[in-house]
C-alpha positions, 0 to 999 in steps of 0.5 A: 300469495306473490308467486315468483317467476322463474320458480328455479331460475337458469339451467332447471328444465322439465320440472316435475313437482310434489306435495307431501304433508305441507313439504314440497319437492321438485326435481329437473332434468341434468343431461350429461352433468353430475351429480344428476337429477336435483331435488329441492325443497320448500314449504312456501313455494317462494324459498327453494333449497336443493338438499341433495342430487338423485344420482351420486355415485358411478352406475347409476347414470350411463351419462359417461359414454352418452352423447351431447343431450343425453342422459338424465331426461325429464324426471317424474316425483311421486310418493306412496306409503312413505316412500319417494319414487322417481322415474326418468330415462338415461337417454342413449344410456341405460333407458328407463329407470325407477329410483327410490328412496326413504329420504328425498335428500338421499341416498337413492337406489341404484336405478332400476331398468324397467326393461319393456318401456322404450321412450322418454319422459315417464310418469308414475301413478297408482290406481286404487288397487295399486297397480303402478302405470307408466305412461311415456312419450313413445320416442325411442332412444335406444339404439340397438332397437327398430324404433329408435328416434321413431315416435309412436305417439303417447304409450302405457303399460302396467308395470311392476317396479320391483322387478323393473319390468312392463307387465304388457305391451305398451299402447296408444292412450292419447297423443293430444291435438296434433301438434308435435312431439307429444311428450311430458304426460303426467297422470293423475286422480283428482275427483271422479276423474284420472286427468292426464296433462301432456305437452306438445308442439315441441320444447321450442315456440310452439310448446304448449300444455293439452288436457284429456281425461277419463274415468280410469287411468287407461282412458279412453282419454277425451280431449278438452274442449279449447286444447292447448289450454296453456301457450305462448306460441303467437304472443309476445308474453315475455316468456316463452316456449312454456310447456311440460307442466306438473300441477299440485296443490299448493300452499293454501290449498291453491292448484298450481303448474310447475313447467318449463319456460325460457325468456328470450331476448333481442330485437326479435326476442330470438336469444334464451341465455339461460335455457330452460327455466322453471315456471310457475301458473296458477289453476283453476277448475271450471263447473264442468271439471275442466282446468284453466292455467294462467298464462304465465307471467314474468315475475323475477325476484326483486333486488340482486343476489351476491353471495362467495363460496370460500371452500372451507368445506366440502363442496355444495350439491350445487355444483356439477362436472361433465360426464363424470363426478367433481371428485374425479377432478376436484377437491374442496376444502381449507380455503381453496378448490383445486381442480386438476387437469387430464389432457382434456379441453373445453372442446373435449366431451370431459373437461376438467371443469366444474360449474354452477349454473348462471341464474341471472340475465345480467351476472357477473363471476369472478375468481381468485386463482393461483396457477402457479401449478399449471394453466386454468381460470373461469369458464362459461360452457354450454357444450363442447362445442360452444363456450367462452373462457379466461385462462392464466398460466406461464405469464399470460391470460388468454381470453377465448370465445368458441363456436363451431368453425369459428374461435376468437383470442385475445391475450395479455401478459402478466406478472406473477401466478395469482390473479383475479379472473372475471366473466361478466352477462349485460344487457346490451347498449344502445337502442332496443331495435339494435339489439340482437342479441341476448346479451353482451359476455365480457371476458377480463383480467383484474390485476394491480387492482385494474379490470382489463376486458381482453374481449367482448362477445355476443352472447346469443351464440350461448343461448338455446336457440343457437346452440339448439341444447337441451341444458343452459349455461354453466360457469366455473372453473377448468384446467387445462393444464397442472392443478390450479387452486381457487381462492374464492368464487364470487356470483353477483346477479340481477334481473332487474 
């Protein structure tokens, strides 16, 4: 079987996988965007659909008040006895929550604290018995507590989900072979033995999958021979950064890992456009019951992808705002998105912006907007503090590139209130030792029938390396001021 790689192409980070029957489901981290928390589903592994978002509604998340990278932290998919589980932490927000539901497409439960449990990435699993273990990465993230932003290593306790409380103190179980952050630990029952798969050397370079197991789910772990057994760090493999991995067995009952990766480029390969992405590695198991993961390859789908969303009906699960639901600024349907504006900007914590995710290296993005009613176009955001944008209103179109302490303009008038904006990602030109950068982003107008570029910036300064976030690009649509009115979205993409 062809696996490709990325499994989850884009802004897909910490994915946490599950099988059931011949049905498989993953979901990954969303930060401080909603609706939260993505669940896909396939039967192959090749073909993913998303069918719906863990987080819908108000109160679920706390993502309204957290800061930059907070929020919906690296969620753990586990079933049992017919019903879908999901832990994850609402980092600076809620903390610890145990989500259910009958149907992985939704609706969920409201979240449950699991008061007792201070940390991040947490994993799920039942003994024989049934009693439910929470195993978590010890970084403390709340911020009324001692231990917050300590790490205290990797952490267990008993838990009982129903009334969302520790029944012990959390303790040490094992923190791998010394590199930092240790975090990511999923626990499982594969034969005579509990495995217990963790991450460690940080998300960035040195990110790496170590294994430890024992012959109860609270250890004593011992430490595989070889750790970490699956790292890019120090090679030139063109994906990088791969850790915080998941196994299942899959399609024709071959073991696999679903983790995180990036694919940087530049002369260096310094620069990861699209931030952390959903991989896949192949496993096998020695005669001394220890797994090997391949590394992993690069494996992007072949041909481009082009598709245009008309907005004859409500919008797809796909698309996501910032801090707050699409409906607070948006509506779709009879042949148009409106998106209003508030007084917020694309340096504000809340834009009036809603998005998808860029999935290809080399992309191109345009819309058909009337501004007739205010001022708003195409946008291509990491945070508040970095994004680019191509704006229409009262007779101009105004191209802007943010950084901190450092912004770039470009204007042009126009006639009349319609008109097609684009946002376009190329390799850069010229000869590969000259390009530093991961890409070129073009900000352009199309009016008569005329692309006009109004600028030309480099993208690194939109990758995860310089803006050091958690989350990866996302393009759509913002107002600045009035309503505008989208006519039709349109996304053509290649990694070829």
């Amino acid at each position: 079987m062809s696996l490709p790689n990325p499994l989850l192409s884009g802004f897909h980070p910490d994915p946490s996988v599950l099988r059931v029957g011949d049905d498989f489901y993953l979901a990954t981290s969303t930060f401080e965007y909603l609706p939260g928390i993505p669940i896909f589903h396939s039967r192959d592994f090749v073909t993913w659909t998303q069918i719906g978002n863990v987080v819908t509604r108000l109160g679920q998340l706390d993502v309204e008040r957290v800061p930059t990278a907070g929020g919906a932290w690296a969620p753990t998919l586990r079933h049992r006895d017919g019903v879908f589980h999901l832990v994850v932490t609402d980092a600076f927000g809620r903390g610890t929550l145990h989500f259910s539901a009958s149907d992985p497409a939704g609706p969920w439960s409201a979240g449950t604290v699991l008061h007792g449990i201070d940390g991040i990435d947490p994993d799920l699993a039942w003994d024989e018995d049934g009693t439910a273990y929470l195993t978590f990465s010890g970084l403390g993230v709340n911020p009324v507590l001692p231990t917050f932003m300590q790490h205290r290593g990797l952490l267990q306790a008993r838990v009982d989900l129903s009334a969302g409380r520790a029944l012990e103190e959390p303790r040490s179980i094992w923190s791998g072979g010394g590199g930092q952050f240790p975090e990511a630990p999923h626990l499982y029952r594969i034969g005579e033995w509990w495995y217990l798969v963790i991450a460690e050397g940080g998300t960035e370079r040195g990110h790496s999958v170590s294994v430890a197991r024992a012959t109860t789910p609270e250890g004593p772990f011992e430490t595989a021979p070889g750790n970490p057994l699956l790292t890019a760090r120090g090679t030139n493999r063109p994906v990088q950064n791969t850790g915080h991995g998941d196994l299942v067995l899959g399609p024709n009952n071959e073991w696999l890992l679903v983790l995180l990766g990036v694919r940087p480029r530049s002369m260096t390969r310094a620069f990861s456009a699209l931030g952390r992405e959903t991989f896949v590695s192949r496993v096998t198991w020695g005669d001394d019951g220890w797994p090997a993961f391949e590394p992993v390859p690069l494996a992007p789908r072949p041909g481009g992808v082009a598709w245009r969303e008309e907005f004859d009906a409500d919008l797809g699960p796909e698309w996501m705002a910032v801090r707050r639901f699409p409906s607070a600024i948006a509506s779709a349907g009879g042949g148009s998105l409106v998106v209003r504006a508030d007084g917020a900007t694309l340096d504000d914590l809340a834009p009036a912006f809603l998005g998808r995710r860029q999935q290809h290296q080399t992309a191109r993005i345009r819309i058909a907007i009337d501004v007739s009613r205010g001022i708003g176009g195409l946008a291509l955001r990491y945070d508040e503090r970095f994004h680019y944008s191509v704006v229409a209103g009262g007779g101009r179109v105004v191209a802007r590139g943010r950084i901190p302490d450092f912004e770039s303009r470009a204007e042009q008038a126009i006639d009349g209130d319609r008109v097609e904006l684009e946002i376009a990602s190329r390799r850069p030109e010229g000869d590969p030792f000259e390009a530093r950068t991961s890409d070129v982003v073009e900000l352009a107008v199309v009016a008569g029938g005329e692309r006009t570029v109004l600028a030309t910036l480099d993208g690194r300064y939109l990758s995860s390396e310089t803006t050091e976030s958690f989350a990866g690009r996302v393009i759509g649509v913002v107002a600045l001021e009035g309503e505008v009115s989208v006519d039709w979205f349109d996304y053509a993409g290649s990694d070829e």
